[in-house]
Backbone bond lengths (Angstrom), bond angles and torsions (degrees), N, CA, C in turn:
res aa  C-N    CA-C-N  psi(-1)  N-CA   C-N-CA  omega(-1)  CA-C   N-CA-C  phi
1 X - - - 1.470 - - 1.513 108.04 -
2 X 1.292 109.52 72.92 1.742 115.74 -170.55 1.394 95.50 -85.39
3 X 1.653 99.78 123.83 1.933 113.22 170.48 1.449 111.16 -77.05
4 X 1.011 124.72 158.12 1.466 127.40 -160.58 1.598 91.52 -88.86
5 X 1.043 138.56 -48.82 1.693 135.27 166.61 1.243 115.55 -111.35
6 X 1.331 110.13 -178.44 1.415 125.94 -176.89 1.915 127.93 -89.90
7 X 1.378 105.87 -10.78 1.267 117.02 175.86 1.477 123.67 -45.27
8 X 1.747 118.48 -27.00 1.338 115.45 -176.79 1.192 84.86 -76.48
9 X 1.342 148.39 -53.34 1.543 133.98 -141.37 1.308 120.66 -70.38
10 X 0.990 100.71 -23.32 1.961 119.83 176.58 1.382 125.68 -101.58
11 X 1.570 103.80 -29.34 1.619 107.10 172.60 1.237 128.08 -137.00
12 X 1.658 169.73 119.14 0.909 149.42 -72.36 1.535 72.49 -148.27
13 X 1.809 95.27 143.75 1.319 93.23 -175.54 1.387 131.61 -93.28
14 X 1.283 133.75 153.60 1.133 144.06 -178.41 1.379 128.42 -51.23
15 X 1.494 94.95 -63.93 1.412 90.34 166.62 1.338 128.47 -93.60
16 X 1.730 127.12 27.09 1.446 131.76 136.64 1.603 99.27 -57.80
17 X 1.111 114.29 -49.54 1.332 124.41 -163.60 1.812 116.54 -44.13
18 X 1.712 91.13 -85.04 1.099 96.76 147.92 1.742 139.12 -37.78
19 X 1.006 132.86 -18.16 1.376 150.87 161.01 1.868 96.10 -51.33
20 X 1.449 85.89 -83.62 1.444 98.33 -173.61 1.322 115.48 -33.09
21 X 1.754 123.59 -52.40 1.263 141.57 -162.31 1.775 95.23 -58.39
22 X 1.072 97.23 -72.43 1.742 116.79 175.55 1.578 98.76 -25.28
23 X 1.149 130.72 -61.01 1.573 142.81 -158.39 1.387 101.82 -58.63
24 X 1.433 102.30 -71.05 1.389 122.58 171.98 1.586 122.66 -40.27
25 X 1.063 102.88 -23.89 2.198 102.36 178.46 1.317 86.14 -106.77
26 X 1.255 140.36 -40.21 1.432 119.36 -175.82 1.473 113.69 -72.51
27 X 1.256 124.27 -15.61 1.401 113.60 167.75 1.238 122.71 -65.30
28 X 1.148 125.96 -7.48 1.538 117.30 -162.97 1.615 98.67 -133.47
29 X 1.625 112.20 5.39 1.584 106.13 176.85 1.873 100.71 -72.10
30 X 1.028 78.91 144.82 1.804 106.54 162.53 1.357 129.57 -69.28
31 X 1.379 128.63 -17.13 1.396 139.99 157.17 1.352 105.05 -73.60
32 X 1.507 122.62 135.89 1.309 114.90 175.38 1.447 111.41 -61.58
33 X 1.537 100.89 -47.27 1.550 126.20 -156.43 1.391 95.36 -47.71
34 X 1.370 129.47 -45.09 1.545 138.08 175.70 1.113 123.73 -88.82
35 X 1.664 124.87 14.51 1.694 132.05 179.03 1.496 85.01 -102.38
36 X 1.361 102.60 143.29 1.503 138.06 150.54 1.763 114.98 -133.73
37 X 1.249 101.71 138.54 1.266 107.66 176.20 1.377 133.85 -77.77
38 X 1.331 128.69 60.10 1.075 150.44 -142.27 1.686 99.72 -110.02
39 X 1.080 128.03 27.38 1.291 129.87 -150.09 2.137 99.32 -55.63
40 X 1.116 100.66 -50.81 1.953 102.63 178.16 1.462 121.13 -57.21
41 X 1.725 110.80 -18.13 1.257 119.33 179.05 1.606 102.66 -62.19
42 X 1.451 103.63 -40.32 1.721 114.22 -166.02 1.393 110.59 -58.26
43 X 1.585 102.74 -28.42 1.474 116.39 -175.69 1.324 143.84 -56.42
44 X 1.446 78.70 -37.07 1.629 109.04 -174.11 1.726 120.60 -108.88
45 X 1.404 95.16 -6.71 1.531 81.99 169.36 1.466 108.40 -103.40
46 X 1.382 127.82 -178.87 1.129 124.68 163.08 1.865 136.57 -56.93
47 X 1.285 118.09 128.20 1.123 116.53 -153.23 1.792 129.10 -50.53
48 X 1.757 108.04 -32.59 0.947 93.52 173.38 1.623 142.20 -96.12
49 X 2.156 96.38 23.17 1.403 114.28 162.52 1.570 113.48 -65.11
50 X 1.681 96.03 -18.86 1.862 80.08 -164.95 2.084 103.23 -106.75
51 X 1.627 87.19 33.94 1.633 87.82 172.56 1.344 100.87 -95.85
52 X 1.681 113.77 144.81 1.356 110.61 -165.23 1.892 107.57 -78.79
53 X 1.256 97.59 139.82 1.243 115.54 -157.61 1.471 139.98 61.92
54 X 1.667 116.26 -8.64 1.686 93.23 153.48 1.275 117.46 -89.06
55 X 1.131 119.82 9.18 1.791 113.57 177.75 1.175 91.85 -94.06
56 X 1.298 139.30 -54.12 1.560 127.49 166.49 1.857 125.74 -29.31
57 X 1.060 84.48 -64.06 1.203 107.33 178.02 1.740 109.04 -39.26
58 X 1.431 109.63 -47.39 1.269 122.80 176.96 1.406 115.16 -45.43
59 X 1.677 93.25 -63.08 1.936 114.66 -164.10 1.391 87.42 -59.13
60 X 1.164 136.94 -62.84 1.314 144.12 -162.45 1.379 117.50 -44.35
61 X 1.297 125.25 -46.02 1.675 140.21 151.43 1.345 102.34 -52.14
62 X 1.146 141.18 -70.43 1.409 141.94 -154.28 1.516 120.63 -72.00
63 X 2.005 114.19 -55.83 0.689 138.22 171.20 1.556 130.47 -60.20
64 X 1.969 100.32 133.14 1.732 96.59 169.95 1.568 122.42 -66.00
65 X 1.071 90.80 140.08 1.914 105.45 170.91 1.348 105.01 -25.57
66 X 0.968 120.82 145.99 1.688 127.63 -154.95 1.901 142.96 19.74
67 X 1.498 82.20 11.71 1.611 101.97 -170.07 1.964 108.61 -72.18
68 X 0.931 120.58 -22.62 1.590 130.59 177.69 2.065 88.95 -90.04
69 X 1.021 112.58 -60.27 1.987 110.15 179.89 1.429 102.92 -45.19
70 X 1.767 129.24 -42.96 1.593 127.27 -172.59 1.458 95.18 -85.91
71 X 1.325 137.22 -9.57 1.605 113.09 157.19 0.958 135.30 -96.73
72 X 1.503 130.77 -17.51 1.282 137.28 144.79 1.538 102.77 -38.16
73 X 1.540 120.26 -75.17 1.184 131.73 -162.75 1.566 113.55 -32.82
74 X 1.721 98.35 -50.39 1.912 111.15 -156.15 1.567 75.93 -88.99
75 X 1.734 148.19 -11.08 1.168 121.29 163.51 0.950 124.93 -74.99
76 X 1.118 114.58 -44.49 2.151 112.48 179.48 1.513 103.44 -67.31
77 X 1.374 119.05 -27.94 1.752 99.09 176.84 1.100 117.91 -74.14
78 X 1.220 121.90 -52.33 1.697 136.41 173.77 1.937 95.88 -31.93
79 X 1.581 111.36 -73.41 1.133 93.40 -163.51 1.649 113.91 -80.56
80 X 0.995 121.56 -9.86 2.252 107.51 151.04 1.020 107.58 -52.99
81 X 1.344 132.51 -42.03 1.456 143.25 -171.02 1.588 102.69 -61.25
82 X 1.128 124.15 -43.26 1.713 141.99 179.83 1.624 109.20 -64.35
83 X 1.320 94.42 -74.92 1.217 101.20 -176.17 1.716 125.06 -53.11
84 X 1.746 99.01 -22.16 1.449 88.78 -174.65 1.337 108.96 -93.65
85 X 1.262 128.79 -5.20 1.502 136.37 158.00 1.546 116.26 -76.96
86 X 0.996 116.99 -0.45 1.424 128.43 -160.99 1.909 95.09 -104.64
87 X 1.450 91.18 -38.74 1.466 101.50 -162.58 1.719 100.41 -100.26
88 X 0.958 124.36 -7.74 1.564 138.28 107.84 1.484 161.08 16.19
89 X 1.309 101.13 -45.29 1.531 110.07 -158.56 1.317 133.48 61.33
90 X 1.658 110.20 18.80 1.391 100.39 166.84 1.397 121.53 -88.19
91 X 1.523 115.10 155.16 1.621 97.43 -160.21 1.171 118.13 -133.61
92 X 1.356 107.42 23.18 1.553 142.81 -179.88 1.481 129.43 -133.99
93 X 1.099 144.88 115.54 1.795 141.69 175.62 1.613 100.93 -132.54
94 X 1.277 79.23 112.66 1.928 98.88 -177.97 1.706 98.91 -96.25
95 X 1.374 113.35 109.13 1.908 103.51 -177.84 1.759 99.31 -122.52
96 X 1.618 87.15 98.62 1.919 112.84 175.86 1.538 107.27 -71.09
97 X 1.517 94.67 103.53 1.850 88.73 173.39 1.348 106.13 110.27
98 X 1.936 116.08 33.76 1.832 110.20 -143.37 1.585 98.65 -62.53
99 X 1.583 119.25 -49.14 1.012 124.47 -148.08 1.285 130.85 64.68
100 X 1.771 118.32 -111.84 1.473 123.70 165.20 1.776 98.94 -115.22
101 X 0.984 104.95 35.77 1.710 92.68 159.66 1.731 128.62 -79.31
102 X 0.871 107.06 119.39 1.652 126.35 -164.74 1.311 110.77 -108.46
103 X 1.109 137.07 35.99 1.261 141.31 173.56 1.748 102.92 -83.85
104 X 0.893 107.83 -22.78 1.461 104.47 176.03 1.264 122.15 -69.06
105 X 1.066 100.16 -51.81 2.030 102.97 164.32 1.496 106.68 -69.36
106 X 1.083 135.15 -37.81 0.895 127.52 -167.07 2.220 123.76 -87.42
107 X 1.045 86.17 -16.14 1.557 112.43 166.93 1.477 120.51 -104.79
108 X 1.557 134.71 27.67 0.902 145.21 -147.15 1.814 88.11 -109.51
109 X 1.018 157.14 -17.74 1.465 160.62 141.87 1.240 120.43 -39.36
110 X 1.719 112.73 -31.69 1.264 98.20 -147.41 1.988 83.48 -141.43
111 X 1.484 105.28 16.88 1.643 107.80 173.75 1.496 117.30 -139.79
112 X 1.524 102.05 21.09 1.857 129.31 167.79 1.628 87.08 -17.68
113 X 0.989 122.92 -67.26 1.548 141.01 -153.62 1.599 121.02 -85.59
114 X 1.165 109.02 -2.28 1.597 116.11 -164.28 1.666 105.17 -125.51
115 X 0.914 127.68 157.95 1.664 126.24 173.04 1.439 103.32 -131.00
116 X 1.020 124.54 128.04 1.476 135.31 158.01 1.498 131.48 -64.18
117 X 1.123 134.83 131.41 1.309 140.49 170.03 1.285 119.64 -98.99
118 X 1.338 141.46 120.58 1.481 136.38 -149.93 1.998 94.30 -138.65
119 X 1.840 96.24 82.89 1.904 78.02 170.10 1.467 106.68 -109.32
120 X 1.304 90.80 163.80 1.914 107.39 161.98 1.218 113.56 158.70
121 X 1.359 144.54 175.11 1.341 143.69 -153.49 1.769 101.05 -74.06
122 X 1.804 76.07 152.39 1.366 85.27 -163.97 1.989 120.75 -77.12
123 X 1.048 79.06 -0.10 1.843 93.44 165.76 1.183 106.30 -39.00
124 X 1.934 97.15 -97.64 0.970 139.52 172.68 1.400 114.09 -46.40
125 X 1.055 139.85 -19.41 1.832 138.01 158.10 2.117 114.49 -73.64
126 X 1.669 93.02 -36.25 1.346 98.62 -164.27 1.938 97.37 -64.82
127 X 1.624 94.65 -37.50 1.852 105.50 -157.52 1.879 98.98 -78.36
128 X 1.185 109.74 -30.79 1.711 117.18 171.04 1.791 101.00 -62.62
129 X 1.287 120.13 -54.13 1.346 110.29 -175.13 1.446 130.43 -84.08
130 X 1.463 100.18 -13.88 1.974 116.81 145.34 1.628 113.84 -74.65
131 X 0.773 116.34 -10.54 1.799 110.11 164.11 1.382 109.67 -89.17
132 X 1.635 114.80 -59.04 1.571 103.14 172.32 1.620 133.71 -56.45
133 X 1.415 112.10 -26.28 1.541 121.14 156.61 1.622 114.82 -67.21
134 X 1.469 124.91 -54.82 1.223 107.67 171.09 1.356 133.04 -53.52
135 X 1.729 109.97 -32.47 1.597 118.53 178.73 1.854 110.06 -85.70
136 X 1.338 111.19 24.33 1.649 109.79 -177.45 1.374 113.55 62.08
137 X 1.428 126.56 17.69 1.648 119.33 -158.04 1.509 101.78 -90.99
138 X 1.210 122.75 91.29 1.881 114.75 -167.59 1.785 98.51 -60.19
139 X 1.418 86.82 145.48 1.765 98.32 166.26 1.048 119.41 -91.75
140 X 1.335 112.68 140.40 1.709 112.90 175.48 1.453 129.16 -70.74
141 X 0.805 137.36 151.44 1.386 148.78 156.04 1.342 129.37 -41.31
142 X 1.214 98.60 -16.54 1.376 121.11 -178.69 1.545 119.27 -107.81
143 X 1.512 94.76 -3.22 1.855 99.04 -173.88 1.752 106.58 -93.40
144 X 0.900 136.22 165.81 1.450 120.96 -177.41 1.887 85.62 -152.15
145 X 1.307 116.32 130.16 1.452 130.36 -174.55 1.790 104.91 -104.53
146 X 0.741 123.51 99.89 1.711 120.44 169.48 1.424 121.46 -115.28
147 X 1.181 121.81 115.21 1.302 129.65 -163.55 1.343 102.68 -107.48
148 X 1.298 116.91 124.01 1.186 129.18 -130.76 2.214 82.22 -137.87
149 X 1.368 105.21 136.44 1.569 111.85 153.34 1.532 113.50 -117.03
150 X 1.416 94.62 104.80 2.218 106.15 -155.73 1.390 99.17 -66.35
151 X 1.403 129.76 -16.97 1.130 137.52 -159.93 1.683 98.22 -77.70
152 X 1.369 124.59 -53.23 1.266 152.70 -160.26 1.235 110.07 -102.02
153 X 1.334 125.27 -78.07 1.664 134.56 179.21 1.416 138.08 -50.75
154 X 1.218 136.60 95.08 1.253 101.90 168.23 1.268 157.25 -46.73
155 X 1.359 144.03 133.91 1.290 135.63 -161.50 1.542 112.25 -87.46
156 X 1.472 121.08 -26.39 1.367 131.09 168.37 1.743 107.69 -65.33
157 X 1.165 107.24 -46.36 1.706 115.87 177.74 1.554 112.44 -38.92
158 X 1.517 101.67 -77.02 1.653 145.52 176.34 1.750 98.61 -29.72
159 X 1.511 103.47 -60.95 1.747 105.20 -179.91 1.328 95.12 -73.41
160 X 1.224 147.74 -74.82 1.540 143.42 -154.63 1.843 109.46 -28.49
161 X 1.840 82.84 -59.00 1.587 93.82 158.05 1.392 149.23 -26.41
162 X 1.231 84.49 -34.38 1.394 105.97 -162.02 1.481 119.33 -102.30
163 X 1.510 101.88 -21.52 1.478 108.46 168.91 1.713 103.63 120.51
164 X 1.542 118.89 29.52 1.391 134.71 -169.94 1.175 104.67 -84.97
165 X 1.652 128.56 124.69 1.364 131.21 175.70 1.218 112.62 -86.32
166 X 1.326 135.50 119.01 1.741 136.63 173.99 1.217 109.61 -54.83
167 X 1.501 116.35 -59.51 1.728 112.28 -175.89 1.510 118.58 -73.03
168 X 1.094 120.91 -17.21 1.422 118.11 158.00 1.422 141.12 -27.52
169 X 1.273 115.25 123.75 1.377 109.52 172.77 1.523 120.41 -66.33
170 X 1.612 119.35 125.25 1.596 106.74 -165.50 1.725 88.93 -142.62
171 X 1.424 101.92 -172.85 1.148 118.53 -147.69 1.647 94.57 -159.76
172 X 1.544 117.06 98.88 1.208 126.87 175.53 1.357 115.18 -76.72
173 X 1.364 112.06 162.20 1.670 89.63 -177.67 2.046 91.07 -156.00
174 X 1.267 119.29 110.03 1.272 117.70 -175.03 1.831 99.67 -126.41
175 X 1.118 110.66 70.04 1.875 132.49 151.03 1.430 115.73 -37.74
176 X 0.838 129.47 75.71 1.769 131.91 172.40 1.566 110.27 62.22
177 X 1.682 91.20 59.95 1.512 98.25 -170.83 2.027 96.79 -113.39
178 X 1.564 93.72 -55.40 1.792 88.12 -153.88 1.809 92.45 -65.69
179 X 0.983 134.79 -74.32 1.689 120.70 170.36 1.756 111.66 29.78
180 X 1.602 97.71 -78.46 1.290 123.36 174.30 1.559 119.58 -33.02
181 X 1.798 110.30 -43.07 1.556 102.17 -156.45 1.512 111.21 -95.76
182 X 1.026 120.79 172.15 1.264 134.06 163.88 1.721 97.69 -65.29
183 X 1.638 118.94 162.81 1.439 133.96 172.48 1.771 115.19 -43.72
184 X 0.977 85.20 -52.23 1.857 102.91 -167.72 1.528 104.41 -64.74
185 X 1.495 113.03 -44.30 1.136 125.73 176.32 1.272 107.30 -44.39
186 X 1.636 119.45 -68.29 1.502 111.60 -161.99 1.641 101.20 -50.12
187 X 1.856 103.94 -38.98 1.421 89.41 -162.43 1.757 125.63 -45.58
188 X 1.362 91.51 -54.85 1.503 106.75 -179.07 1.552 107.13 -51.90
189 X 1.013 133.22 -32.41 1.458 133.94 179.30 1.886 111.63 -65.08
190 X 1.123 88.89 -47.85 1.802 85.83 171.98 1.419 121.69 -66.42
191 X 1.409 113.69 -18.48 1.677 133.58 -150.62 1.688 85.80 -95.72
192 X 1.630 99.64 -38.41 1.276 95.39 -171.44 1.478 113.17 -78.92
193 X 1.111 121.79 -32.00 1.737 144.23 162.89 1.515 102.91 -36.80
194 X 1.258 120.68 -66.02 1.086 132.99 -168.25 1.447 122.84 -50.56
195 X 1.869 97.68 -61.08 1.270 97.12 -176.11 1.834 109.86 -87.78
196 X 1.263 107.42 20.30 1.438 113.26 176.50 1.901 109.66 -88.71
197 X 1.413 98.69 -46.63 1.442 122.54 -160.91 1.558 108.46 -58.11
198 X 1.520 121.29 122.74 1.300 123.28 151.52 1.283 122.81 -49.65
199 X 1.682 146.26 172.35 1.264 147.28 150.90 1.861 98.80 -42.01
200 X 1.232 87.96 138.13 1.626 106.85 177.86 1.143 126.00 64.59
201 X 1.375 104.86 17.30 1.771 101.08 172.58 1.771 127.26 -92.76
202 X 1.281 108.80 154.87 1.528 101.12 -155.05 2.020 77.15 -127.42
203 X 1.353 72.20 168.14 2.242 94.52 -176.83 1.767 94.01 -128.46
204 X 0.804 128.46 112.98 1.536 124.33 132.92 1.493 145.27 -84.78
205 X 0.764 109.88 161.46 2.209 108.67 -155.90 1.787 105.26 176.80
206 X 1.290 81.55 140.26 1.609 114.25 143.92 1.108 153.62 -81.98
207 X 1.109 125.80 92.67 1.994 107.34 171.53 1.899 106.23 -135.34
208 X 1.394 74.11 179.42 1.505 107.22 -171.13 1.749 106.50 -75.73
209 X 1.423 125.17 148.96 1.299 127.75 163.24 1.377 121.78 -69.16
210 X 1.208 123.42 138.25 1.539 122.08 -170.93 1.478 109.64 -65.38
211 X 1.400 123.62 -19.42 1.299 128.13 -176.55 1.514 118.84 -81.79
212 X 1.510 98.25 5.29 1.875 114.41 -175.85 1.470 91.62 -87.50
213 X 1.398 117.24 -51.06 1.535 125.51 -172.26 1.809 108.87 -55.98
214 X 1.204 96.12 -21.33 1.743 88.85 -158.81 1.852 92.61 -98.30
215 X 1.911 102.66 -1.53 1.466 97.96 174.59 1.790 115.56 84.74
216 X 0.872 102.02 12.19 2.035 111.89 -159.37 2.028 94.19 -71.08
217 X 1.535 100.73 -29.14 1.675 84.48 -179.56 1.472 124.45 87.01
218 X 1.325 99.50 5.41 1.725 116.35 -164.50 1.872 119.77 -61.42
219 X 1.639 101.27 -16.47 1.635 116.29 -141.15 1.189 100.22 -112.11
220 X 1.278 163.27 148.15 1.336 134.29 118.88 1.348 134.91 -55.10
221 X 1.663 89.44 143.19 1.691 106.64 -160.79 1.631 110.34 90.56
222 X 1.121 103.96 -21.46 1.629 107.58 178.53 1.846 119.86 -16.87
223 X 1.404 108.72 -87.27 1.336 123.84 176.09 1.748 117.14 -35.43
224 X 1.599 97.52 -30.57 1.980 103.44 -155.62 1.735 88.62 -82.34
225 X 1.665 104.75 -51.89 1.277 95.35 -167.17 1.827 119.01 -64.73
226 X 1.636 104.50 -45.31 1.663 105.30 166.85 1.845 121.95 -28.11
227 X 1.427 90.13 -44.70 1.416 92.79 -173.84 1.811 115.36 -75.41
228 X 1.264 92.07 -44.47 1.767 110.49 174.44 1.878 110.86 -44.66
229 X 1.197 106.46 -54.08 1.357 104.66 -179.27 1.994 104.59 -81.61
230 X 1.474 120.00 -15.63 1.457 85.86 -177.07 1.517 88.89 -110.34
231 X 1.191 123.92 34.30 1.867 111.92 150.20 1.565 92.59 -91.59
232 X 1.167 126.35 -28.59 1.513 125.23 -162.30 1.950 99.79 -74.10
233 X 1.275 105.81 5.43 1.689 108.86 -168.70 1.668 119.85 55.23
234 X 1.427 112.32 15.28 1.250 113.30 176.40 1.518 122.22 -110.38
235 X 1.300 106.75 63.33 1.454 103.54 -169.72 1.590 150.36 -49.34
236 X 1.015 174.73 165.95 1.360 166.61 126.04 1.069 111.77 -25.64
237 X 1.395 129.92 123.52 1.779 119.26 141.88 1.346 111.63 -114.71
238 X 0.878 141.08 -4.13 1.650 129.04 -160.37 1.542 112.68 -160.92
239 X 1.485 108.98 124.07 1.846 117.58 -151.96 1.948 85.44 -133.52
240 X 0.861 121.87 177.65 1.158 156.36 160.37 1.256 147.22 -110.75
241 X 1.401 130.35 93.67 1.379 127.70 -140.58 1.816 104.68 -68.42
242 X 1.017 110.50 132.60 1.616 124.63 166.85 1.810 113.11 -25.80
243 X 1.198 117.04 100.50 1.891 108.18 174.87 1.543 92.18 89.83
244 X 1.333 141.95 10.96 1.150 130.30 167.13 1.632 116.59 -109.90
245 X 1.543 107.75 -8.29 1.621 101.41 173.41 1.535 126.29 -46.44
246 X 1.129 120.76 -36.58 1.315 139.41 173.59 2.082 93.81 -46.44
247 X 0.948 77.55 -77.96 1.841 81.84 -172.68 1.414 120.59 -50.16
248 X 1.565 108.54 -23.71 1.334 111.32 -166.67 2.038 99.12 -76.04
249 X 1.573 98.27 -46.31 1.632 93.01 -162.68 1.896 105.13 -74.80
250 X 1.361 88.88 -16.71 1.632 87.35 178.49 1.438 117.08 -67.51
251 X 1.741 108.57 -25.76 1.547 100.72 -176.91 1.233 116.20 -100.60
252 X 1.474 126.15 10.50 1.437 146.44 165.55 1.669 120.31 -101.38
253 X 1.886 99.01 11.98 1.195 78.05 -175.54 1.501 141.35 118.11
254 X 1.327 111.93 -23.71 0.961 133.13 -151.95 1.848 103.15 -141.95
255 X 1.325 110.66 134.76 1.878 114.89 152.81 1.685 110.07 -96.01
256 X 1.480 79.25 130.78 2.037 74.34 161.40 1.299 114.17 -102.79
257 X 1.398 93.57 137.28 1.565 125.26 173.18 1.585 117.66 -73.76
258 X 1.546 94.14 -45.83 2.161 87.56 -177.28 1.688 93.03 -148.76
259 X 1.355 116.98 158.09 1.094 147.87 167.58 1.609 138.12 -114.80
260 X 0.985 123.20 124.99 1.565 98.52 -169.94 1.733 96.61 -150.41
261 X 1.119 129.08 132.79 1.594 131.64 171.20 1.985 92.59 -103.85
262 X 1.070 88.79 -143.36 2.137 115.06 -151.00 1.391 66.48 -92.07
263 X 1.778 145.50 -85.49 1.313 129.70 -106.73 1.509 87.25 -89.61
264 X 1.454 127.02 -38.67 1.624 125.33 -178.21 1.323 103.58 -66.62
265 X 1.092 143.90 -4.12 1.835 138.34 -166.01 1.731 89.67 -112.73
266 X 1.307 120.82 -41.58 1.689 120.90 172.50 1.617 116.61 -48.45
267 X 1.780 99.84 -46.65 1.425 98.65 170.18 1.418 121.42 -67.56
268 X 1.225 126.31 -24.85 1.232 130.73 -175.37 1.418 124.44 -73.56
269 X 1.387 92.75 -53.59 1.485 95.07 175.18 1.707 125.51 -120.69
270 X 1.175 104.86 -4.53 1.815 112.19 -173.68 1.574 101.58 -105.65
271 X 1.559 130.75 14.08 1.348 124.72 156.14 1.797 127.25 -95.84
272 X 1.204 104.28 140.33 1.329 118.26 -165.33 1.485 103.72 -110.16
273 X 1.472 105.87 166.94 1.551 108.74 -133.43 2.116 97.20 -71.35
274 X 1.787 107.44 -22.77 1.265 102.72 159.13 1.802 133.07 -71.95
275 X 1.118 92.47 12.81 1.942 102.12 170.25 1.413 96.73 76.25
276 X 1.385 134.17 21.16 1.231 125.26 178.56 2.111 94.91 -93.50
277 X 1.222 98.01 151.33 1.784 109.41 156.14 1.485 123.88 -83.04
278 X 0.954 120.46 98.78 1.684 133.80 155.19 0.889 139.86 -28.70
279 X 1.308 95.62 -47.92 2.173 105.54 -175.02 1.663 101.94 -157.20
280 X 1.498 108.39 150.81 1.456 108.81 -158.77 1.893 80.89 -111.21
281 X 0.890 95.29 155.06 1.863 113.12 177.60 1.232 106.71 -104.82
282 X 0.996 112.30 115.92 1.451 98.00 163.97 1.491 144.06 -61.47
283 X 1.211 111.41 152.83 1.439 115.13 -156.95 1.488 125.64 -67.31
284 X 1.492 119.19 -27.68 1.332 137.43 -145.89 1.948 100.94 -54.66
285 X 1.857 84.40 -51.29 1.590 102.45 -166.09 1.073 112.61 -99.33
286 X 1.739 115.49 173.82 1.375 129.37 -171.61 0.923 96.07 -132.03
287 X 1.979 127.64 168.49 1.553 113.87 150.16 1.483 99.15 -122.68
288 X 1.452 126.66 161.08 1.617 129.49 -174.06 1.683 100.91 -132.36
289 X 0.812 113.14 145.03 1.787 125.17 156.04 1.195 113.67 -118.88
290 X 1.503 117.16 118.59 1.832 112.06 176.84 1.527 100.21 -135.97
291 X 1.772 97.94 143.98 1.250 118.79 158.20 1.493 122.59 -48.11
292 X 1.641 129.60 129.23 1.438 129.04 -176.20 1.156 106.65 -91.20
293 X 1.787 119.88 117.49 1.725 98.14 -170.50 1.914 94.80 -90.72
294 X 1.130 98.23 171.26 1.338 98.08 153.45 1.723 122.51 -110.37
295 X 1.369 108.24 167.73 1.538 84.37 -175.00 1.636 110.38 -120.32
């Protein structure tokens, strides 16, 4: 999982950061349509983000046009997506790129049986596990931290290491990861999926449309967010052409199971109990769930 620069290795990233921040004010909004249960996000940031409405207030200044609506959104799917593998028998969740994802503490009811694998630079792993020690948040037993240099390390190695079962049923989890890589990168990441994956294991992920990279403007929010992440020094390389997901997971390996852009994630979660839409998502991203074949 080679990063296109060196910025994660030295500085903890931003938009994990921001992730978290986002989580954390949406937990405590008062609209359902905009609650996610993010309860550890609240934890870890500073307290008076998670007063209702100046942490809003914040994202809202800072943030691209629908960019706080696509993290709520890719949060409540991601974790149905969890839980229903969880509820499952899968007994593994490998999350490439963890950052501040907390589903592990926070899914700890319903993954008695499963152990988590949490890689990514060791920055950004060391400063996530100094927040949960400073905020009293005990770690589970079940969480496993591997700090990984993607540039250098292998990620198949690192888990083997670590006590990673091959035939296992698992549950990949790549959160605002492929965006990030160079081409080759994703490849090797699925290759690595693949030959990792027990019978029945599925990967879920995010990315960006390839037509964001080429700048075309097609999306809403398009322009605000492009710019938002490359002041953040974390740039884009790798999108996915529009009507080509189908082809993409098939030639990596993979069937997809579900699909979802900005206008299907609006229905899902930004309607109110009069059938009106609430909040527009932005356009840039998608989220996918696919079956892991074996071969």
């Amino acid at each position: 999982m080679n990063t296109a620069g060196r910025r994660i290795e030295t500085r903890t990233s931003m938009t994990a950061q921001w992730t978290c921040l986002s989580r954390a004010v949406s937990s405590v909004e008062r609209n359902p349509c905009y609650r996610c249960d993010d309860y550890v996000a609240r934890r870890l940031v500073p307290g008076f983000f998670a007063i209702p409405g100046i942490g809003k207030l914040f994202i809202r200044l800072l943030a691209a046009r629908g960019a706080y609506e696509w993290v709520i959104a890719r949060t409540k799917y991601i974790d149905a997506v969890m839980k229903d593998c969880l509820s499952n028998a899968f007994t593994q969740v490998v999350i490439l790129g963890a950052g501040f994802d907390t589903r592990a503490l926070r899914f700890q009811a319903e993954a008695q049986k499963a152990t988590f694998y949490e890689l990514d630079a060791a920055v950004t792993q060391e400063a996530k596990i100094g927040q949960y020690k400073n905020r009293h948040l005990p770690l589970p037993s079940n969480l496993l931290f591997i700090p990984i240099d993607f540039d250098k390390e292998s990620p198949g190695l690192k888990l083997e290491q670590a006590g990673f079962q091959r035939n296992a049923r698992t549950l990949f989890l790549l959160e605002g990861v492929l965006q990030y890589l160079q081409p080759h990168s994703v490849d090797q990441n699925f290759k690595l999926i693949c030959e990792l994956s027990g019978a029945g294991s599925q990967v879920v992920f995010d990315c960006i449309y390839a037509s964001v990279l080429r700048r075309e403007n097609r999306y809403y929010g398009e322009r605000g967010f492009s710019r938002q992440v490359s002041g953040e020094g974390e740039q884009w390389h790798f999108g996915i052409e529009e009507g080509e997901l189908e082809h993409f997971v098939s030639t990596h390996g993979c069937r997809l199971l579900d699909y979802k852009d900005a206008t299907a994630l609006e229905e899902m979660y930004f309607k109110d109990a009069a059938g009106k839409i609430v909040g527009r998502v932005n356009g840039t991203h998608f989220l996918a769930t696919a079956l892991v074949i074996k071969a």
